[in-house]
matplotlib code that plots the C-alpha trace (Angstrom):
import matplotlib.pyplot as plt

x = [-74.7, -73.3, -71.1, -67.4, -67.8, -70.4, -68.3, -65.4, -67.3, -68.6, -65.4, -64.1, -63.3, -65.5, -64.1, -63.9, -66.2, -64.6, -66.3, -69.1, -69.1, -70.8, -74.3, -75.6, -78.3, -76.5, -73.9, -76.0, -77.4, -74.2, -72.4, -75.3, -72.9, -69.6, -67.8, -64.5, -61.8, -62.8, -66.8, -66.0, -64.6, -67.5, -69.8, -72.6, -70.7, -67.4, -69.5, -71.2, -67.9, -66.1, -62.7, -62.3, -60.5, -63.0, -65.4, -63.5, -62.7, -66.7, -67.2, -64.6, -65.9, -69.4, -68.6, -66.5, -69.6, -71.6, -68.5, -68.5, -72.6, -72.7, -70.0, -72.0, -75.5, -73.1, -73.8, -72.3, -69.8, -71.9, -74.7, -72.1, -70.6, -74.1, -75.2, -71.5, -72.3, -75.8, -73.8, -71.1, -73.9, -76.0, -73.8, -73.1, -77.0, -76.9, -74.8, -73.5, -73.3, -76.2, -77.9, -80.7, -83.6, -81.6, -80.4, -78.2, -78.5, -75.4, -73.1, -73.7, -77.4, -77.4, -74.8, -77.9, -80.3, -78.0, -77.6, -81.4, -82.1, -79.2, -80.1, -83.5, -82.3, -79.5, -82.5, -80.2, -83.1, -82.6, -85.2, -85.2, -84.5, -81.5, -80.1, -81.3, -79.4, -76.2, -76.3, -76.6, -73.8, -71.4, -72.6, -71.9, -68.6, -70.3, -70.6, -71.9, -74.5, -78.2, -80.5, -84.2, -87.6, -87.9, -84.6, -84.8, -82.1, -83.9, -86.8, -84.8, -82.6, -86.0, -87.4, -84.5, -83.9, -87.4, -88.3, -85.3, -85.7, -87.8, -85.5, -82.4, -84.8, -85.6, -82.1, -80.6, -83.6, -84.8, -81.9, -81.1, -79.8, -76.1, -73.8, -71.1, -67.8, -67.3, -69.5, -67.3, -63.9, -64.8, -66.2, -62.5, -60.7, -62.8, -62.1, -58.3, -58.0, -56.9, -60.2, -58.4, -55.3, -56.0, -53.5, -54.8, -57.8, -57.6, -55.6, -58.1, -60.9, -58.7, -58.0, -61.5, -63.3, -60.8, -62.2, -65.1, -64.2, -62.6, -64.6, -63.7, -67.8, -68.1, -64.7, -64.8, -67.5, -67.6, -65.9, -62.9, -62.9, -63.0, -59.6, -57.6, -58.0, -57.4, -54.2, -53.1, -53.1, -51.4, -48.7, -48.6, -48.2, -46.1, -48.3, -48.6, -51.5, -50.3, -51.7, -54.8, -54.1, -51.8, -54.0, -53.4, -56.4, -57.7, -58.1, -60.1, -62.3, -63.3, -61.3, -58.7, -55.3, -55.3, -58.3, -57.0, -53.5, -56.2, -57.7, -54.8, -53.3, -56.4, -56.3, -52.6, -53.6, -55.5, -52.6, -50.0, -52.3, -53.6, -54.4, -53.1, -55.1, -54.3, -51.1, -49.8, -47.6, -49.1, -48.6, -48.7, -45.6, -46.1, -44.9, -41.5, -40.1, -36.6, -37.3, -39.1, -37.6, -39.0, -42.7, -44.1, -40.4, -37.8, -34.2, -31.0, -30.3, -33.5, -33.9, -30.6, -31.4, -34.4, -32.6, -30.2, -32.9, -34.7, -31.8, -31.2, -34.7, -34.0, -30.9, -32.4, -35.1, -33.0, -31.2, -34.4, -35.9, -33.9, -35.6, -34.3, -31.0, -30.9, -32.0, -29.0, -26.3, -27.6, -27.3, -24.4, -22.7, -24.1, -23.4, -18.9, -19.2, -20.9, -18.6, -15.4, -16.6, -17.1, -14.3, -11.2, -8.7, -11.0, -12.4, -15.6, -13.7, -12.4, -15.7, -17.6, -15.0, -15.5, -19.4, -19.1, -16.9, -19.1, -21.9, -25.6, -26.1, -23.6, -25.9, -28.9, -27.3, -26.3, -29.7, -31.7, -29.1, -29.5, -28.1, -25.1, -25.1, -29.2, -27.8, -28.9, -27.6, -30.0, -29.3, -25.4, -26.4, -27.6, -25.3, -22.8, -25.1, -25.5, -21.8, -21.3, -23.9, -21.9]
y = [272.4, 268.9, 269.5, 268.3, 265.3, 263.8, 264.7, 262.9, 259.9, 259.3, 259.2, 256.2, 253.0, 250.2, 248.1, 244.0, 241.6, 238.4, 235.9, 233.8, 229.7, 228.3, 227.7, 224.7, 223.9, 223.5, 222.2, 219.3, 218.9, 219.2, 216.6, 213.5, 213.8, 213.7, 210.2, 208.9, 207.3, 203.9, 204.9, 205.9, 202.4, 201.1, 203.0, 201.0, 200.4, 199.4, 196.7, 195.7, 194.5, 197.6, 198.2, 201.5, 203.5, 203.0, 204.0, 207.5, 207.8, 207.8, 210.2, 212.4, 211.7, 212.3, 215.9, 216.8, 216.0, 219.1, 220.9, 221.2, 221.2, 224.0, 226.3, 225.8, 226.9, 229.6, 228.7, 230.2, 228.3, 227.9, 225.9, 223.8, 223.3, 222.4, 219.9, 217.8, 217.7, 216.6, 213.7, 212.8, 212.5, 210.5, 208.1, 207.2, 205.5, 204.1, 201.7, 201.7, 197.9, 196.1, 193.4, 191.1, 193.5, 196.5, 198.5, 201.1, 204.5, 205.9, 208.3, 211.2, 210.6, 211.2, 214.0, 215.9, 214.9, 216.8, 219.9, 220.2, 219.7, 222.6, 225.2, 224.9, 225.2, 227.9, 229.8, 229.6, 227.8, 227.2, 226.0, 222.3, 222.8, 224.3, 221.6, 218.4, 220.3, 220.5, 217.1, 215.2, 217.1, 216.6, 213.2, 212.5, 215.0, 216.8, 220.6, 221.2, 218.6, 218.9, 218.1, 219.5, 218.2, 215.8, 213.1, 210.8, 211.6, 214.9, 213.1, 210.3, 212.8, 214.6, 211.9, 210.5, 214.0, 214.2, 210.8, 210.5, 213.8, 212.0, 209.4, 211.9, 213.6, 210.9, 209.2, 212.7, 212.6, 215.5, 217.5, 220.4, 222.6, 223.1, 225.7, 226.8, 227.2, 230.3, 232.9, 231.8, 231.5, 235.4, 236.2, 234.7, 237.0, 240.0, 239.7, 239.0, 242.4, 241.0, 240.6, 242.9, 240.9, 239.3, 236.9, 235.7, 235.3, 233.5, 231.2, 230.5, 230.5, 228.0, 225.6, 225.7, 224.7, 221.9, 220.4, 219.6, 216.5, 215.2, 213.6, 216.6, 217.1, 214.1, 214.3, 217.7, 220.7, 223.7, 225.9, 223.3, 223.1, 227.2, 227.1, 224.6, 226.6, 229.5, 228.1, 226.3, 229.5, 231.9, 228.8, 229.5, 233.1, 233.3, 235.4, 235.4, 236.4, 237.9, 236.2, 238.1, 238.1, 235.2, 232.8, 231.7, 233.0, 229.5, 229.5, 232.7, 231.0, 228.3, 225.6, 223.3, 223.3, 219.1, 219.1, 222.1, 220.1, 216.4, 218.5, 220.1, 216.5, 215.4, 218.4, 217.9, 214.1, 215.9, 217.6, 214.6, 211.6, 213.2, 209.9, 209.5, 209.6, 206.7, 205.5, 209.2, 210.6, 213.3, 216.8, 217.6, 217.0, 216.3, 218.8, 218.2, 220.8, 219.0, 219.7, 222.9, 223.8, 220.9, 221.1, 222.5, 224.2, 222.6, 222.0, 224.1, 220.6, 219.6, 223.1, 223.1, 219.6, 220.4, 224.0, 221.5, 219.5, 222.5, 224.0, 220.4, 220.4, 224.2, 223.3, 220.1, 222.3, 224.9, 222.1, 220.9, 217.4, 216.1, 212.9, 212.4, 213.6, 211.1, 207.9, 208.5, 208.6, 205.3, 203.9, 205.5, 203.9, 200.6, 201.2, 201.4, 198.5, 196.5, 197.6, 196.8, 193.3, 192.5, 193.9, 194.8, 197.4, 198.7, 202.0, 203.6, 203.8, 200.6, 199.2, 201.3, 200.1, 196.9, 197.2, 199.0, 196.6, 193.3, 195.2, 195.3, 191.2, 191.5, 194.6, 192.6, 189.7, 191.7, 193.0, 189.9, 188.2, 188.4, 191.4, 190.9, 192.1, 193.3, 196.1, 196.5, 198.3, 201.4, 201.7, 202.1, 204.9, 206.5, 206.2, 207.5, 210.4, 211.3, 211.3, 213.4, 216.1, 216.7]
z = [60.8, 62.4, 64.9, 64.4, 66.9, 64.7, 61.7, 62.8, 64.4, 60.9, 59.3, 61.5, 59.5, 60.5, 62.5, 60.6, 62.6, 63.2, 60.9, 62.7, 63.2, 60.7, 61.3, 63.0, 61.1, 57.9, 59.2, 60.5, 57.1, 55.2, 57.6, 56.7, 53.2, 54.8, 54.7, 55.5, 52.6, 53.7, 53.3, 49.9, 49.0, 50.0, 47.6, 45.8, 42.5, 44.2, 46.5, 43.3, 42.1, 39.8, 40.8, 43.0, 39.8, 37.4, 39.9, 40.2, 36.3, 35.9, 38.3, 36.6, 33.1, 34.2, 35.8, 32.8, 31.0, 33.2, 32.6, 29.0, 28.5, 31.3, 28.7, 26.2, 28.0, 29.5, 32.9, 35.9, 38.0, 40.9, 39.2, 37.9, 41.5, 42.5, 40.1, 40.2, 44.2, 43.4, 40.8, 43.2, 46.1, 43.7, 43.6, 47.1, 46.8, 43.6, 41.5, 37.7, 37.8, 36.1, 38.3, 38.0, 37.7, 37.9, 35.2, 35.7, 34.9, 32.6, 34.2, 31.6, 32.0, 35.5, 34.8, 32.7, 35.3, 37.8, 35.7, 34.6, 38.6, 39.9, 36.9, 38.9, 43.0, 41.4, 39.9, 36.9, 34.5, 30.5, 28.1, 27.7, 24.4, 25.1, 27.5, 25.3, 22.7, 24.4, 26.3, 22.8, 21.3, 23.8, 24.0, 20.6, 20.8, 17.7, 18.7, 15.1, 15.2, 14.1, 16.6, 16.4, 17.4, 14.6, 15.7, 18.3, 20.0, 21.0, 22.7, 24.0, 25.8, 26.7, 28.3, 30.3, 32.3, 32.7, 34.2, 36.3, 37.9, 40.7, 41.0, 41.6, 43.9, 45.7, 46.2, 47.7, 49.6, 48.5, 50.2, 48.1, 50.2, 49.1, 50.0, 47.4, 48.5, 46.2, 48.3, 51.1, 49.7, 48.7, 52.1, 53.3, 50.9, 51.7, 55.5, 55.1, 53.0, 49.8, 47.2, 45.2, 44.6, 41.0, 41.1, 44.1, 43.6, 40.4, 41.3, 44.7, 42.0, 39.6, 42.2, 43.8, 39.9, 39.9, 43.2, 41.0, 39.3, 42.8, 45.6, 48.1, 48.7, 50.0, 52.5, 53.9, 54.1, 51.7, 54.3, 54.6, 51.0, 50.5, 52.8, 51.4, 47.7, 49.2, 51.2, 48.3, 46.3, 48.8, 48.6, 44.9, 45.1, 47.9, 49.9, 53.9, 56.1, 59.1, 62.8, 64.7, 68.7, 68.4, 65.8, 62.5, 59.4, 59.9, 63.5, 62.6, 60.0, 62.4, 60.3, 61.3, 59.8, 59.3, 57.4, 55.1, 54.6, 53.7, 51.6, 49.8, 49.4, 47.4, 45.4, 44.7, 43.3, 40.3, 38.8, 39.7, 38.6, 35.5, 32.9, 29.4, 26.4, 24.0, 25.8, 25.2, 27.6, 29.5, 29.5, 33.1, 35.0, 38.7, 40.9, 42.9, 45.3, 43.6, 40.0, 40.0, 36.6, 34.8, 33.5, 30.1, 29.3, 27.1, 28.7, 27.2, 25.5, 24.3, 23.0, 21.0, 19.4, 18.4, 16.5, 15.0, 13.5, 12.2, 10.6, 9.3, 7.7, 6.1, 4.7, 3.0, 1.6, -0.1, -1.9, -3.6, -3.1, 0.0, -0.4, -3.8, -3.0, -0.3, -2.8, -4.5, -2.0, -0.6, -4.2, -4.6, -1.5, -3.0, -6.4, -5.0, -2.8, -5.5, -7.9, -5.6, -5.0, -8.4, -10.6, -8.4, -9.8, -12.8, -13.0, -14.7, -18.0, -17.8, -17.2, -19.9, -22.5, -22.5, -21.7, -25.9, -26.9, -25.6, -27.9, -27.6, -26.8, -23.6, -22.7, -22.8, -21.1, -18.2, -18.0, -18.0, -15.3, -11.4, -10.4, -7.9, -4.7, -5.5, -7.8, -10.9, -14.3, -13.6, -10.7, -11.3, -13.9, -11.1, -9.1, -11.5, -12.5, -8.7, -8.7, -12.0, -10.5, -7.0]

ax = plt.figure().add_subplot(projection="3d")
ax.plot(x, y, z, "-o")
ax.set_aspect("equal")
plt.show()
């Protein structure tokens, strides 16, 4: 039998281990891919002569393109991580700008190349197959497309990812060693108490995919990056992580409070900077401490104009052919002013008397001659019958 000091001693909680620095050597060889704003506008494709936005919309359209080939290969979100860092590093040593004896890689082919290489260092491998596949059908935006061993797209998809492998390879400088800022953001939520708090953690896990299409990798480590989703999601759900001996949860981490607030501020230019599609106006509505009410809700007025129109519509229906109901009153209105310009002080029966009386010639007269005021016989039997039916 154990005695009842081992008993109890074995009962004791563990007591949490304050999280260690990071480590030096990767930290070493994450910082060799760590530049400043003003570095990034000095990228190869910006010096070649493209304008700094287009630069960044091709980054973002080129990671939306792992995105969306990565759900359909149902990868997980760490290879995709991994392969838009290999994309965004990429292309701070190579240009998009064609020069004399240089041509250019395209950003979705480099996007593939990326993926093919990180399903490989994530361990995380599909056939090739399966990849060509998917690359040439979001390519052509055709989920439902054909594509087999006997088109060319197949093999000319095949042997672009293939060949420029060893060029992706050798332009990160064969430097795959990448830390994902998941395991850590976790590790962060494990230590703090609070992995089990779903809507905390999804919303950390939310803001930390959207990082992706940003340059973030190339601005701050995974571990600041980890912090400022995590601190931008304990904003969101108003929860508050109580200080250990006197220091903030970031102090702890080993992080620094200015780079978590950078970091949140280029995060915050995602959802506030989001670009319209065909001159459309966007969805998103940028957020504004002074119009927290405004976003994908109607206001009380808009919401009561748009009931008026409906019931508007309803009642039109139930009367039959609103459109035809609506011809008529027009011609109607025309028909009276026509008629008031043209024969003062007779009425209808007036009229129609001495229409009978002129006979059949002054009927065809009247039909063959200009119509005044751009009114014409029939159309003043319509306007009476519209008259006669209300």
């Amino acid at each position: 039998m154990p005695s009842s000091a081992a008993t109890s001693s074995s009962f004791q909680p563990a007591i949490r281990q304050r999280p260690w620095p990071p480590n030096t050597v990767v930290a070493e060889a994450e910082q060799q891919w760590i530049f400043s704003e003003d570095e990034l506008l000095q990228a190869p494709s910006i010096v070649d002569g493209m304008p700094a936005e287009e630069e960044r919309t091709l980054r973002r359209k080129g990671v939306n393109f792992i995105l969306q080939v990565g759900m359909m290969l149902k990868l997980p979100q760490m290879t995709l991580s991994t392969a838009a860092v290999f994309f965004h590093r990429f292309l701070m040593r190579r240009s998009l700008v064609a020069k004399d004896g240089y041509r250019p890689l395209h950003h979705y082919q480099i996007a593939a190349t990326s993926l093919f290489l990180a399903t490989k260092v994530e361990e995380n491998c599909r056939k090739m197959k399966e990849l060509v596949v998917a690359c040439v059908r979001v390519a052509l935006k055709d989920p439902n497309k054909l594509v087999d061993e006997q088109t060319k797209d197949f093999w000319r998809w095949r042997d672009t990812i293939l060949y420029n492998e060893d060029v992706l390879l050798e332009t990160i400088c064969f430097d795959l060693t990448v830390e994902p800022p998941y395991k850590t953001m976790y590790t962060m939520l494990q230590y703090l108490g609070v992995e089990h708090n779903k809507k905390l953690r999804d919303a950390a896990w939310s803001f930390l995919n959207d990082t992706a299409i940003t340059q973030l990798c190339l601005l701050f480590t995974s571990r600041t990056i980890a912090a400022a989703s995590l601190y931008c999601a304990a904003k969101l759900c108003e929860v508050a992580f109580p200080d250990e001996d006197g220091k903030p949860w970031w102090e702890i981490q080993h992080i620094r409070l200015k780079d978590i607030r950078k970091a949140c501020n280029h995060m915050a230019a995602v959802y506030e900077n989001v670009p319209n599609k065909d001159g459309s106006e966007s969805i998103y509505t940028p957020l504004s401490p002074t119009a927290s009410s405004v976003g994908m809700e109607r206001s009380i007025s808009d919401q009561s104009l748009k009931r008026r129109r409906e019931d508007g519509a309803d009642k039109d229906a139930t009367n039959g052919s609103s459109g035809h109901l609506k011809v008529k009153d027009e011609k109607l209105s025309n028909g009276e002013a026509s008629r008031a310009g043209k024969v003062e002080g007779d009425d209808r029966e007036t009229k129609r008397a001495k229409v009978e009386q002129n006979g059949a010639a002054d009927r065809d007269f009247k039909l063959l001659s200009p119509p005044a005021n751009g009114i014409t016989q029939q159309e003043d039997d319509v306007s009476e019958e519209g008259e006669v039916e209300e």
